[in-house]
gemmi code that builds the backbone of each chain (N, CA, C; Angstrom):
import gemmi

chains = {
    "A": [
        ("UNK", (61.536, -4.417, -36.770), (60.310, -4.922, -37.405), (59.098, -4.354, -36.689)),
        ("UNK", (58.089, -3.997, -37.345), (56.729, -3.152, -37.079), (56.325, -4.531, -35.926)),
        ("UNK", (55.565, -4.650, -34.843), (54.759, -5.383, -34.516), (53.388, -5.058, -35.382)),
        ("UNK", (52.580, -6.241, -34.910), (50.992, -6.165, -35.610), (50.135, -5.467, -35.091)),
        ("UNK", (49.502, -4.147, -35.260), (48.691, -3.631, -34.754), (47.265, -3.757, -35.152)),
        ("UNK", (46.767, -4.332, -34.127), (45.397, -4.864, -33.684), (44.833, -4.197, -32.559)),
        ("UNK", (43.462, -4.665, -32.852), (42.826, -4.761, -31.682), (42.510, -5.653, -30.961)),
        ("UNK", (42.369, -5.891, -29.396), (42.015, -6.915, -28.683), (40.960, -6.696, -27.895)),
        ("UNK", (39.950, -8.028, -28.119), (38.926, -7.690, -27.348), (39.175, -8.649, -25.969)),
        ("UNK", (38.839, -7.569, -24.699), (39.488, -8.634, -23.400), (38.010, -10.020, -22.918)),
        ("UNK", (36.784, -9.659, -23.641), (35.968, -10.370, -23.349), (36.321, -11.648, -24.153)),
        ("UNK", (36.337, -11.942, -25.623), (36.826, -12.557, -26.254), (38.132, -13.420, -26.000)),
        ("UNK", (39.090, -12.863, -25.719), (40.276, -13.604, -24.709), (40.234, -14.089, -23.780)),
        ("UNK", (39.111, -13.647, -23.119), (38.821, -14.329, -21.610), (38.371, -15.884, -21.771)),
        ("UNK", (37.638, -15.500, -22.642), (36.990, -17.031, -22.918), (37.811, -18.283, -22.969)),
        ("UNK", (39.094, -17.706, -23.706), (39.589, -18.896, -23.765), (40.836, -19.390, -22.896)),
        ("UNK", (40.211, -18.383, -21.516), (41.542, -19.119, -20.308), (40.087, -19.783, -19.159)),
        ("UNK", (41.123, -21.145, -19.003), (40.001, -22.019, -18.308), (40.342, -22.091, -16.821)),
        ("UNK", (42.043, -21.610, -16.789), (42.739, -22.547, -15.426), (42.469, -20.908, -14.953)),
        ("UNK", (42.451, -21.009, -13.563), (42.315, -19.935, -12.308), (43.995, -19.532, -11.849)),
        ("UNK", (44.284, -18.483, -11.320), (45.546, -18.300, -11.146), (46.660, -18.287, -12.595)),
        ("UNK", (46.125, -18.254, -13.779), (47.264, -18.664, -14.463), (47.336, -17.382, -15.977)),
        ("UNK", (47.640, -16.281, -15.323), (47.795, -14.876, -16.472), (48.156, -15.495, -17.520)),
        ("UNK", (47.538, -14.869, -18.891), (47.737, -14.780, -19.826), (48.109, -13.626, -20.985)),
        ("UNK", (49.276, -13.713, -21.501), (49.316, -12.327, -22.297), (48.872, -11.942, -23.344)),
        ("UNK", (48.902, -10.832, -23.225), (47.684, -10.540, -24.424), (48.273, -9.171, -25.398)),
        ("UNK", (49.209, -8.451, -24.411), (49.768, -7.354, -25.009), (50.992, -7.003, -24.709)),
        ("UNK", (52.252, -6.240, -25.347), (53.118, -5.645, -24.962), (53.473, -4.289, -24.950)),
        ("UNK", (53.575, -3.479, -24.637), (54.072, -2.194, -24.514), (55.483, -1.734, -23.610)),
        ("UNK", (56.608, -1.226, -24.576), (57.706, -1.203, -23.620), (58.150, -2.062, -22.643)),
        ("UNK", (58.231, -2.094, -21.409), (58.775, -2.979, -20.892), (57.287, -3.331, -20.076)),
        ("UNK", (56.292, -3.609, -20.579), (55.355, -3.939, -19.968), (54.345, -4.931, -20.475)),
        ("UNK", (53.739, -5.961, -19.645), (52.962, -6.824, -20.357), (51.350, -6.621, -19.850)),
        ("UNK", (50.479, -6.619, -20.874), (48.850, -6.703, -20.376), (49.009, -7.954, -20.500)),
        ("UNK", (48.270, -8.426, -19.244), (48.127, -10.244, -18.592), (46.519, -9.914, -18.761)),
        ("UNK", (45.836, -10.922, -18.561), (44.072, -11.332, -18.477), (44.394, -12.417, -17.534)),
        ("UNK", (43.486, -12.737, -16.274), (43.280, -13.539, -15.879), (42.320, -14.055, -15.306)),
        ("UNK", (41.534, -15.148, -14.484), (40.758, -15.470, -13.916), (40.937, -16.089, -12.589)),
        ("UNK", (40.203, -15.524, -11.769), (40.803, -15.550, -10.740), (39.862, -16.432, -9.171)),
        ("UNK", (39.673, -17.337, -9.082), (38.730, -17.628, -7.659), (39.385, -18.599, -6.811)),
        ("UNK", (39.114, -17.862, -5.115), (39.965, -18.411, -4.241), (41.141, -17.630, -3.620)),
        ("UNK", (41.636, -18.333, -2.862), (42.547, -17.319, -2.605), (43.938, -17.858, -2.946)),
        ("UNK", (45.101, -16.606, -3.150), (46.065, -16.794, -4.160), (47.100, -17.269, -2.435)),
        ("UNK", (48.257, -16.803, -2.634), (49.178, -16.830, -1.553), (49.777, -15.308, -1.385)),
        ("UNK", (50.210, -15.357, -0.397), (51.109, -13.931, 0.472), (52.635, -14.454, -0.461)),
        ("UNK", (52.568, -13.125, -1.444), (53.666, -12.615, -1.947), (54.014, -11.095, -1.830)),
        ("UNK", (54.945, -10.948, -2.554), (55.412, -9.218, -3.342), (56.436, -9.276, -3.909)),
        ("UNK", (56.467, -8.516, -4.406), (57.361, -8.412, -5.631), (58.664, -7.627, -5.549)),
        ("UNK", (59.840, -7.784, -4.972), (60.545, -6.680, -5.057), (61.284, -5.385, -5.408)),
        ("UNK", (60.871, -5.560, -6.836), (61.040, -4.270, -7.480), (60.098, -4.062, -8.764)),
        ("UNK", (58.738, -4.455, -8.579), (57.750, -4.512, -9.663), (56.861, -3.476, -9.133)),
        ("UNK", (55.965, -2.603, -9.393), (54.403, -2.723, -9.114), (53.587, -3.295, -9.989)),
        ("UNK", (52.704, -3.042, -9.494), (51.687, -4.290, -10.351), (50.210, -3.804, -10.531)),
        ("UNK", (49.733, -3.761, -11.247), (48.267, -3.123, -11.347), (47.006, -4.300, -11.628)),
        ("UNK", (46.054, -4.026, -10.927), (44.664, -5.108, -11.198), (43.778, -4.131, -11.434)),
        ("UNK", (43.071, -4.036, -12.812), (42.097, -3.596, -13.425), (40.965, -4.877, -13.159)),
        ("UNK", (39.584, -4.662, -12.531), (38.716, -5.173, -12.774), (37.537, -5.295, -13.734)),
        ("UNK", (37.177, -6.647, -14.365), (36.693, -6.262, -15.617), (35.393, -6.982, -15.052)),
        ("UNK", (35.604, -7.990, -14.569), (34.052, -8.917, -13.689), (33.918, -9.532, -12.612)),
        ("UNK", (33.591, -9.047, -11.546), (32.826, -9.806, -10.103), (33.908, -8.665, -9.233)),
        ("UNK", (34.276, -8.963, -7.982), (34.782, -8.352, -7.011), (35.730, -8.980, -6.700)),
        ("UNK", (37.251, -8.166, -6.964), (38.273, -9.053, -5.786), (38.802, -8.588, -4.614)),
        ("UNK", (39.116, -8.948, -3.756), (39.702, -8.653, -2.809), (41.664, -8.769, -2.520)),
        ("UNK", (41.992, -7.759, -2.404), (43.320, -7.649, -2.133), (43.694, -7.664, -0.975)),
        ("UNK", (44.333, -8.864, -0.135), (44.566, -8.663, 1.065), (46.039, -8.170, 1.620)),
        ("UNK", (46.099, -6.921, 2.027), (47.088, -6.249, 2.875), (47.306, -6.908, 4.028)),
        ("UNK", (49.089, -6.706, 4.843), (48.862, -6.859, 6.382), (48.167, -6.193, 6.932)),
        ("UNK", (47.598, -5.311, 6.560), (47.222, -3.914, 7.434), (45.739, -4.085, 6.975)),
        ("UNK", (45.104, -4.610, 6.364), (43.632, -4.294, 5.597), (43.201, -5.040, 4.627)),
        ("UNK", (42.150, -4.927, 4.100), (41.690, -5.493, 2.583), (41.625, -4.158, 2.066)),
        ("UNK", (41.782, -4.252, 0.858), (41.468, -3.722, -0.500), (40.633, -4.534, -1.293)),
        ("UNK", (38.537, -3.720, -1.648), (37.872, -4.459, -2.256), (37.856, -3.874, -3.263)),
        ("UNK", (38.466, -4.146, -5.070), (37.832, -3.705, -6.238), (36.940, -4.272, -6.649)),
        ("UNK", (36.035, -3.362, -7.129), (34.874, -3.724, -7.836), (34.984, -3.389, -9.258)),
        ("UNK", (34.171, -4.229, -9.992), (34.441, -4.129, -11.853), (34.310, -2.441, -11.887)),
        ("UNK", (35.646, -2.080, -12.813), (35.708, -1.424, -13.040), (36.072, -0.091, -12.508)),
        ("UNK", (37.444, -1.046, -11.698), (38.053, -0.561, -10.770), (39.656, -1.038, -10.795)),
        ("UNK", (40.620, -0.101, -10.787), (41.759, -1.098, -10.452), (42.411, -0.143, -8.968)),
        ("UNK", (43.639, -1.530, -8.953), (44.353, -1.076, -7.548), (45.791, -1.164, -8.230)),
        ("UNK", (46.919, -0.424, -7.649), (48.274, -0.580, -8.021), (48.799, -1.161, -6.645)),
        ("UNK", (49.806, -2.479, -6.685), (50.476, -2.748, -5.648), (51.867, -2.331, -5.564)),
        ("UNK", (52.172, -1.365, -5.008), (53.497, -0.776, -5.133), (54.684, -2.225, -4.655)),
        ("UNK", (55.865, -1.861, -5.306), (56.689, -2.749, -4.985), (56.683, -2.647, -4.083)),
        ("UNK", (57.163, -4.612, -2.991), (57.746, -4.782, -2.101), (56.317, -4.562, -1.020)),
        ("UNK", (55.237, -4.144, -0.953), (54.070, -4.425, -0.583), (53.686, -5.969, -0.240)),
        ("UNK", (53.621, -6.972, 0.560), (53.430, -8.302, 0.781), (51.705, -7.831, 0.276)),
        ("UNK", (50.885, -9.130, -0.611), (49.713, -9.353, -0.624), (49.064, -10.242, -1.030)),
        ("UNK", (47.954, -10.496, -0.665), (47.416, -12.166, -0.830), (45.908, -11.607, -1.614)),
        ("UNK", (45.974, -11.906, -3.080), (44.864, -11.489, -3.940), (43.686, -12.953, -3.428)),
        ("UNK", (42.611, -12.259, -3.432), (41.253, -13.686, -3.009), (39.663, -12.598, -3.650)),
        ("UNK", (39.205, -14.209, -4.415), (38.075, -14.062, -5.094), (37.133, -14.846, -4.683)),
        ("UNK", (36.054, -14.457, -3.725), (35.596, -15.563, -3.138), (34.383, -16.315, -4.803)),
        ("UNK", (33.944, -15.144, -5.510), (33.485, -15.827, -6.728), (34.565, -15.240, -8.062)),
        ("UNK", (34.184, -16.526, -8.823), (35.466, -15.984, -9.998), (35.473, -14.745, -10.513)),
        ("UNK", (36.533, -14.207, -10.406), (36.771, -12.733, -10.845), (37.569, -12.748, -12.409)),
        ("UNK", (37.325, -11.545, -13.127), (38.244, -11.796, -14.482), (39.083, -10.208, -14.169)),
        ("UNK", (40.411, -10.182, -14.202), (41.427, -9.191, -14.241), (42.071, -8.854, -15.161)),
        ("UNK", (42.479, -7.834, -15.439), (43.301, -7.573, -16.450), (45.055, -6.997, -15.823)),
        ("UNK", (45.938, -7.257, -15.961), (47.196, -6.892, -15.021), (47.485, -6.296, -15.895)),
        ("UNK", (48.488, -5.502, -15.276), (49.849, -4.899, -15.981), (51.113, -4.972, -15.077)),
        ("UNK", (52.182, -5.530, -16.069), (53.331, -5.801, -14.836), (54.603, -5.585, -15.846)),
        ("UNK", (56.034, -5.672, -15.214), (56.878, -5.722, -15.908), (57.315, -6.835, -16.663)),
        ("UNK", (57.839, -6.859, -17.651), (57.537, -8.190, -18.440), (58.274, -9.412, -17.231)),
        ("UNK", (59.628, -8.696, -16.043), (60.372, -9.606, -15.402), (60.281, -10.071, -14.390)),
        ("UNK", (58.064, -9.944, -13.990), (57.307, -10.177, -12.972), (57.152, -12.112, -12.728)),
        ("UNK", (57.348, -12.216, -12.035), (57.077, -13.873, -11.435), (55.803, -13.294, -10.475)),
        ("UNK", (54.610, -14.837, -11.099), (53.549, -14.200, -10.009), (53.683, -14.492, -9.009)),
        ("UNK", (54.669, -15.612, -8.838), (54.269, -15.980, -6.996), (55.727, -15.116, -6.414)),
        ("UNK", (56.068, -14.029, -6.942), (56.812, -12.574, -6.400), (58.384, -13.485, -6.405)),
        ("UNK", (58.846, -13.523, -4.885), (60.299, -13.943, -4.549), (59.911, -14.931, -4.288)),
        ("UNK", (59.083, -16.046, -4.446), (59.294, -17.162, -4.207), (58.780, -17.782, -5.437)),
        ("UNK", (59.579, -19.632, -5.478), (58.928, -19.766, -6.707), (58.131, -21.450, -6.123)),
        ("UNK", (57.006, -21.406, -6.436), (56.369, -22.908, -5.851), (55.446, -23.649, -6.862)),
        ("UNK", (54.977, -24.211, -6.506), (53.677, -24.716, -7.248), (52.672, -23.939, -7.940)),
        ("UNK", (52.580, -22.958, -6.989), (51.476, -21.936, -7.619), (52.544, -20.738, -9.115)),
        ("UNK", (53.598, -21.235, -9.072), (54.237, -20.373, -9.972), (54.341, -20.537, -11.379)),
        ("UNK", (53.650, -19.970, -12.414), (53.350, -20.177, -13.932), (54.127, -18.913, -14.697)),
        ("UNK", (54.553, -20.045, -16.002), (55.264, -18.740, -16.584), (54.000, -18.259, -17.557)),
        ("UNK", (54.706, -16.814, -18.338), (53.999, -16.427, -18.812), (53.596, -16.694, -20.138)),
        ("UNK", (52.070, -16.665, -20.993), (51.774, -17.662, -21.845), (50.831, -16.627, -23.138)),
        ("UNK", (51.310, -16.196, -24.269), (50.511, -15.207, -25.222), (49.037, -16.263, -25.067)),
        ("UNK", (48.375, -15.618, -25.580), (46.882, -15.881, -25.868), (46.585, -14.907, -26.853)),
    ],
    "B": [
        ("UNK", (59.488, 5.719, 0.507), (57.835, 6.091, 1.171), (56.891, 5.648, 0.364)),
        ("UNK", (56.201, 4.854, 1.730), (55.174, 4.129, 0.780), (54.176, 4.782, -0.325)),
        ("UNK", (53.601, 4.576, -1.502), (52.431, 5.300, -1.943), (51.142, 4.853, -1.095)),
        ("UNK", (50.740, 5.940, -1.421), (48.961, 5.047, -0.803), (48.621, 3.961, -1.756)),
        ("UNK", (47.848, 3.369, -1.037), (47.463, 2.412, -1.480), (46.190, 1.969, -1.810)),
        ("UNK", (45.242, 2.097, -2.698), (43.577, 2.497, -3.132), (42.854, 2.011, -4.390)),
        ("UNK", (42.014, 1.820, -4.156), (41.096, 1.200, -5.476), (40.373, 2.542, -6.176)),
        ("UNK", (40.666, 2.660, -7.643), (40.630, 4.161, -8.073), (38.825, 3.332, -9.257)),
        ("UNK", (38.064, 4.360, -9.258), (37.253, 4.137, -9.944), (36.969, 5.185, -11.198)),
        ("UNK", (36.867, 3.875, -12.394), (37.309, 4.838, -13.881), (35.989, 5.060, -14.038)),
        ("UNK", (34.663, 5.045, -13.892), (33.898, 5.980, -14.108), (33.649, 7.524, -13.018)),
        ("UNK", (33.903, 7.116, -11.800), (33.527, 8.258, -10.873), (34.993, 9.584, -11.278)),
        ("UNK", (36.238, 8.718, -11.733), (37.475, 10.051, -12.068), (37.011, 10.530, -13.349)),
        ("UNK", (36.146, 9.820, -14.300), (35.765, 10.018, -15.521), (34.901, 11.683, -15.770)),
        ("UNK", (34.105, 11.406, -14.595), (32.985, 12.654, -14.328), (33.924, 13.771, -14.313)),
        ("UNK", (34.612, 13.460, -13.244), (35.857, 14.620, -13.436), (36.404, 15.289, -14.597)),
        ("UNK", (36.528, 14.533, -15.534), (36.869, 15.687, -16.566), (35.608, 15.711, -17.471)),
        ("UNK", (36.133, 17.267, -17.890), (35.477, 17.646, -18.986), (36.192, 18.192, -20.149)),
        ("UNK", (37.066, 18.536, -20.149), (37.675, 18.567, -21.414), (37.985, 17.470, -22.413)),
        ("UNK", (37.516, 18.115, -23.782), (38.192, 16.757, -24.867), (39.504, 16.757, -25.256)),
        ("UNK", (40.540, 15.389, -25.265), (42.122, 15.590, -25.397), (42.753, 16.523, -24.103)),
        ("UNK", (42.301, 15.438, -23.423), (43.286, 16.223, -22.080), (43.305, 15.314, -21.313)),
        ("UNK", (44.229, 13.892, -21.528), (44.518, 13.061, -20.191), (44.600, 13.518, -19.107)),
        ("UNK", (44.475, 12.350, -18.417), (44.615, 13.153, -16.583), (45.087, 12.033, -16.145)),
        ("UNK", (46.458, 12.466, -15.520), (46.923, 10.857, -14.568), (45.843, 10.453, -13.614)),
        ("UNK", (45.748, 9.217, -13.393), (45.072, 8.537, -12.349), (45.605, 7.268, -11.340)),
        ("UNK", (47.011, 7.139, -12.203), (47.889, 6.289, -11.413), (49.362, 5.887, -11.840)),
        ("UNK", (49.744, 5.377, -11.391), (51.148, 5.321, -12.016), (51.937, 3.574, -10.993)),
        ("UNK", (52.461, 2.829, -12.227), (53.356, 1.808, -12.044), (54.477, 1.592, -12.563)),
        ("UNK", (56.349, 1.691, -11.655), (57.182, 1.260, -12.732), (57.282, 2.914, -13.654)),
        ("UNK", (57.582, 2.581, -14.703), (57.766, 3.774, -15.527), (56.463, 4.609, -16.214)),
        ("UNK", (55.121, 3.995, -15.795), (54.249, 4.041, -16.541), (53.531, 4.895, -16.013)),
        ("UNK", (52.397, 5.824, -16.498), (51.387, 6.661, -15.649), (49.970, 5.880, -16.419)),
        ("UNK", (49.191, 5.861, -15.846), (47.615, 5.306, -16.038), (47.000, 6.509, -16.651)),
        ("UNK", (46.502, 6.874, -17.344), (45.424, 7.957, -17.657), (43.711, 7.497, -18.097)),
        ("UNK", (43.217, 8.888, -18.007), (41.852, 8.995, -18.218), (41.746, 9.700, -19.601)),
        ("UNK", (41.046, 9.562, -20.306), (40.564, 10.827, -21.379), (39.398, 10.698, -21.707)),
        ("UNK", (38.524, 12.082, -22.067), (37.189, 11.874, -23.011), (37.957, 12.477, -24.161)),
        ("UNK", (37.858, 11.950, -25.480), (38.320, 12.284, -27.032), (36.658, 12.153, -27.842)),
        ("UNK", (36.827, 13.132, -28.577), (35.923, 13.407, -29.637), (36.441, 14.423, -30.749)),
        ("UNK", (36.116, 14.090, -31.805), (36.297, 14.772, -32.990), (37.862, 14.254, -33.378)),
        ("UNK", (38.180, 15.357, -34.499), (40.125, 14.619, -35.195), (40.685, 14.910, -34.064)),
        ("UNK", (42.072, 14.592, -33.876), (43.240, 14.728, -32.759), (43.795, 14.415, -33.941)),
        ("UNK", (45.532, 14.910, -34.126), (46.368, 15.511, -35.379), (46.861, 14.301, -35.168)),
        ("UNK", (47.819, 14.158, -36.621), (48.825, 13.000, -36.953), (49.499, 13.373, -36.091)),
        ("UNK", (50.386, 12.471, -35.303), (51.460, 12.255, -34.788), (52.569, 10.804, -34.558)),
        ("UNK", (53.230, 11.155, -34.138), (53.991, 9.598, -33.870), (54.816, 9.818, -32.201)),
        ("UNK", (55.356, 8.944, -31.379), (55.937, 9.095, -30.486), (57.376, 8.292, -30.807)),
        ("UNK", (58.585, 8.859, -30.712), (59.308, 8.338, -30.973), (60.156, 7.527, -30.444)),
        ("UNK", (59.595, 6.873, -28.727), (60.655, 6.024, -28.626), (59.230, 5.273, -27.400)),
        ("UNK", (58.255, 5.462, -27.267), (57.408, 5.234, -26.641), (56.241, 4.489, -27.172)),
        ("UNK", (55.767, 3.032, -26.668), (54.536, 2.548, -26.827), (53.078, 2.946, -26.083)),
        ("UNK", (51.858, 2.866, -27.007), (50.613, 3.252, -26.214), (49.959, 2.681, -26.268)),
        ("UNK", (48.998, 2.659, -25.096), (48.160, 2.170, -25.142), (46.230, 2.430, -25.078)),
        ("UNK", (45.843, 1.692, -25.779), (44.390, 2.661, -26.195), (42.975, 1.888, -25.093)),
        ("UNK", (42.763, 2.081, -24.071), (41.673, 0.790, -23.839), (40.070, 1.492, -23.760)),
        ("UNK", (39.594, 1.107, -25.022), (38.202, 1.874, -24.726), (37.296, 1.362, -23.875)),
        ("UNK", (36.626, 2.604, -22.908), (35.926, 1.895, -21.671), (34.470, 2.362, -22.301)),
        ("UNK", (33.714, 3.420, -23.140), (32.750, 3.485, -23.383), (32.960, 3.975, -24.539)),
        ("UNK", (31.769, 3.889, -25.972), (31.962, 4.514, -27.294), (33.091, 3.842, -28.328)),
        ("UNK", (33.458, 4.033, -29.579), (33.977, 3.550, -30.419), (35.131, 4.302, -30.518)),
        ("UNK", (36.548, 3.888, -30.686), (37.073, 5.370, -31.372), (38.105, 4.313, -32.409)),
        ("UNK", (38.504, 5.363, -33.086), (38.938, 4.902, -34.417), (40.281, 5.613, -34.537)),
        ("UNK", (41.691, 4.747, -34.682), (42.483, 5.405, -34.610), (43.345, 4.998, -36.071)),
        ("UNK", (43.761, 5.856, -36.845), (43.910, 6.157, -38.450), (45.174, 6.027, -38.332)),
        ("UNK", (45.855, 4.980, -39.400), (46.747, 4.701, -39.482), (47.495, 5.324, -41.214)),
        ("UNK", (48.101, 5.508, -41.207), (48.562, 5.490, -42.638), (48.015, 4.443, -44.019)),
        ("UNK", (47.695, 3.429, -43.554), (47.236, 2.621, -44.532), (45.981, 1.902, -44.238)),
        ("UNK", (45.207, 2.468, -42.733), (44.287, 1.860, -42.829), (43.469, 2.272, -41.165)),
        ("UNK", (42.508, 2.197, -41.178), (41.739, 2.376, -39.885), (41.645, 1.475, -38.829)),
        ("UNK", (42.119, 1.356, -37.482), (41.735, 0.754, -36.539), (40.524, 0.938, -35.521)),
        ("UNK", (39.650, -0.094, -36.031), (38.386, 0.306, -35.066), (38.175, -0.495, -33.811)),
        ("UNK", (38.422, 0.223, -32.697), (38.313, 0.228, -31.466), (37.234, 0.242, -30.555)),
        ("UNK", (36.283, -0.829, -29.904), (34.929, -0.694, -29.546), (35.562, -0.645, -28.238)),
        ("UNK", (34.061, -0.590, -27.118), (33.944, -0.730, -25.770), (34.538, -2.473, -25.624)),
        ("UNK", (35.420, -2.372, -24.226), (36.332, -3.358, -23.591), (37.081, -3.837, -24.826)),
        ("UNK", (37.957, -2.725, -25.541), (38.826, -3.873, -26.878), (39.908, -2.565, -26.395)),
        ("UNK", (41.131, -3.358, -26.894), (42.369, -2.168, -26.569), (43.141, -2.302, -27.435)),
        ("UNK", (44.365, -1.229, -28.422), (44.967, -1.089, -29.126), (46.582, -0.726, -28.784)),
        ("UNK", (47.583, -1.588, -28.806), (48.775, -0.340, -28.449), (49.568, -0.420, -30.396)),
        ("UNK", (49.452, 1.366, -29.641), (50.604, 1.867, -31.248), (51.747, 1.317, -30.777)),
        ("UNK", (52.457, 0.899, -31.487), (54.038, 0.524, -31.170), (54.667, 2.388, -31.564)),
        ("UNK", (55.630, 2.489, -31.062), (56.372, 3.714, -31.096), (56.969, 3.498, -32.308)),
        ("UNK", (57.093, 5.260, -33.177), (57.582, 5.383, -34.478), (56.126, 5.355, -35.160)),
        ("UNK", (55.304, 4.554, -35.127), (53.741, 4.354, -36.084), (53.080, 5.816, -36.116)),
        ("UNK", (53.243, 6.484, -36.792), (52.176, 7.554, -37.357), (50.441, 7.044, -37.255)),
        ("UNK", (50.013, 7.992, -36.185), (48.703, 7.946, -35.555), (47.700, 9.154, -35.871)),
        ("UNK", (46.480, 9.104, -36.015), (45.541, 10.151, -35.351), (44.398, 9.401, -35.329)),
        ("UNK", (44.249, 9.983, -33.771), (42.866, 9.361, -33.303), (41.771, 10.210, -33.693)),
        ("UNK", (40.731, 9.485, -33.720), (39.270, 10.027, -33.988), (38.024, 9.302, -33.723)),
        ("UNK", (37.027, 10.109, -32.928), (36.175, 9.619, -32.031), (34.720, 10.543, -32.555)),
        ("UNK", (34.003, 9.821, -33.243), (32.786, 10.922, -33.930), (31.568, 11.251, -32.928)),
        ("UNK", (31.533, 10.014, -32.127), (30.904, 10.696, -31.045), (32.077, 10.419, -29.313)),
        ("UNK", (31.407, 10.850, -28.559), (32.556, 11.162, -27.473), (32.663, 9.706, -26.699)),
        ("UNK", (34.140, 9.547, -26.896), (34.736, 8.300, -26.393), (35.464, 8.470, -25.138)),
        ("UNK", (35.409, 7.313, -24.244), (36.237, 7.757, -22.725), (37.518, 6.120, -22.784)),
        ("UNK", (38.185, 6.744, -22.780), (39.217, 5.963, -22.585), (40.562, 5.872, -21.886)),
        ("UNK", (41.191, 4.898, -21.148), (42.317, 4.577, -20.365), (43.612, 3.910, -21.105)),
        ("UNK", (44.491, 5.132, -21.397), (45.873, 5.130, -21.966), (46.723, 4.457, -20.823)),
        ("UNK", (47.745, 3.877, -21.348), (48.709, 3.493, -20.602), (50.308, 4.012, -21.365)),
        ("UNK", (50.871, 4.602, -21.092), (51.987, 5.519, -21.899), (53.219, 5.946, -20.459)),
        ("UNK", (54.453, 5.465, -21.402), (55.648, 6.060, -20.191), (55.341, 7.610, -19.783)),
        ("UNK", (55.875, 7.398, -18.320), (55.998, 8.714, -18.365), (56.175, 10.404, -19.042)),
        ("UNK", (57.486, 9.544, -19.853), (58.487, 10.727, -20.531), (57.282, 11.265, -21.620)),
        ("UNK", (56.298, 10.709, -21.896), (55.601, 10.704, -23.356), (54.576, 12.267, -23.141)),
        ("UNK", (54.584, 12.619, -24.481), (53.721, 14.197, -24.586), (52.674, 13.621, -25.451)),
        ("UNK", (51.794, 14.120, -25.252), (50.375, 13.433, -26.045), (50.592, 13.728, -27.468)),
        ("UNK", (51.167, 14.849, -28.009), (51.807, 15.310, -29.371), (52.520, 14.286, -29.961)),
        ("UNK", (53.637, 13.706, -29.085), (54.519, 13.419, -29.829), (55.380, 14.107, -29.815)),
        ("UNK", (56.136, 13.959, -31.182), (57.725, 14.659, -31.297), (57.546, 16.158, -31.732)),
        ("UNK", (55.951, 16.948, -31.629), (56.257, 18.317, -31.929), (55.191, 18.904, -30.401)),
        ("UNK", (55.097, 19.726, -30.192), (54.916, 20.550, -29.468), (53.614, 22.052, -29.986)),
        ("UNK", (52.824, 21.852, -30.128), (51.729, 22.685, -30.654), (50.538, 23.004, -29.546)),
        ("UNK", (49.262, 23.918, -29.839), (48.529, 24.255, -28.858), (47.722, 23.068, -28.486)),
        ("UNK", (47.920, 22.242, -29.071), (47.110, 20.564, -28.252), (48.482, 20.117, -27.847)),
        ("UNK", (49.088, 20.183, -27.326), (50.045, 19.939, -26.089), (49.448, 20.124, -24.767)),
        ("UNK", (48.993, 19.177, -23.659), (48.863, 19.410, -22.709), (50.097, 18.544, -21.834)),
        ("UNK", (49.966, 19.206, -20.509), (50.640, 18.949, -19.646), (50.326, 17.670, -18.606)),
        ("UNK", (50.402, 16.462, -18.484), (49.784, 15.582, -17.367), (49.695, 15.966, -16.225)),
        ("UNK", (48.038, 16.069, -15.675), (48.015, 16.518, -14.642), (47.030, 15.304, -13.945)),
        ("UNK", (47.138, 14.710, -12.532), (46.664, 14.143, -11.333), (44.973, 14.620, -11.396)),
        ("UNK", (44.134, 13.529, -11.261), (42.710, 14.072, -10.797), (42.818, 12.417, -9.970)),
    ],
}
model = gemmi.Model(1)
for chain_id, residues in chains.items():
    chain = gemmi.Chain(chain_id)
    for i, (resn, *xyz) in enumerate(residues, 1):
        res = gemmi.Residue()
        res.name, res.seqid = resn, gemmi.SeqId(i, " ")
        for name, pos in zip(("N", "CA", "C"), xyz):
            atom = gemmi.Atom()
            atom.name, atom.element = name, gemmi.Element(name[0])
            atom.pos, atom.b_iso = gemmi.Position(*pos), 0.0
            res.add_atom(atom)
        chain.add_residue(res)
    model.add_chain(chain)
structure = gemmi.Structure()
structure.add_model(model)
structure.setup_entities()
């Protein structure tokens, strides 16, 4: 069966995610999902073991924290976290992201806690 | 071995090219490569046959022609063709945009002609 081909506007979608930490999907391609999210605060020290993971910035600045460093994107900027990379994403003001991950990504990586949400179309 | 690890900026790799219809990797996650393009004017029918794409316009309109109907594509809105869908893009004035497409994928499609380029790293 054809999927629906559309367009999506990511400003328009944004609007209607309220909770922080909690991706929303918005697209599929192959084995891959475009997430939107919003983001302020800081997340927890994960990684993913056989994912990478990409953060496209669409508004404010986030910070990616490495053991070794920060990583600061600025809108209109992304970073790829190669698998198995430990990192702790932090927005000290709300940031809006756009991900790309494998559809068989858990955000809180190998662990699963409180902070762990499944994934939700929008 | 680790990749590097870096915050890539889509207007400053943008300057970088100048050719129209000539992606340029700019990153890669998983099976996927990130690209850049400036498109203007027709780009030919094609289809990809086992591969999804993705269209995300970062500046300008582009319009990608479907068999039964036009998809119009503004700044921050994104489109993926599902694979098999007969495409040609078209951009009347010059559009810059960030594809997301498997590796294996030729910007053609399933034929091979002098708009065949090769993915190349900027």
């Amino acid at each position: 069966m054809e999927k629906a081909i559309h367009e999506v506007n990511l400003a328009n979608k944004l609007d209607l995610i309220q909770e922080h930490w909690s991706p929303k999907i918005v697209g599929e391609l192959n084995d891959t999902y475009v997430k939107l999210a919003k983001l302020k605060g800081e997340f927890i020290w994960h990684h993913h073991e056989s994912e990478d993971e990409l953060f496209l910035v669409i508004k404010g600045v986030l910070v990616i924290k490495l053991r070794d460093r920060d990583l600061v994107i600025g809108e209109g900027e992304f970073a790829i976290i190669p698998k198995g990379v430990e990192d702790c994403p932090f927005a000290e003001d709300e940031v809006h992201v756009m991900l790309l991950e494998p559809k068989s990504t858990v955000n809180t990586g190998e662990v699963q806690n409180e902070r762990t949400v499944a994934g939700q179309w929008i």
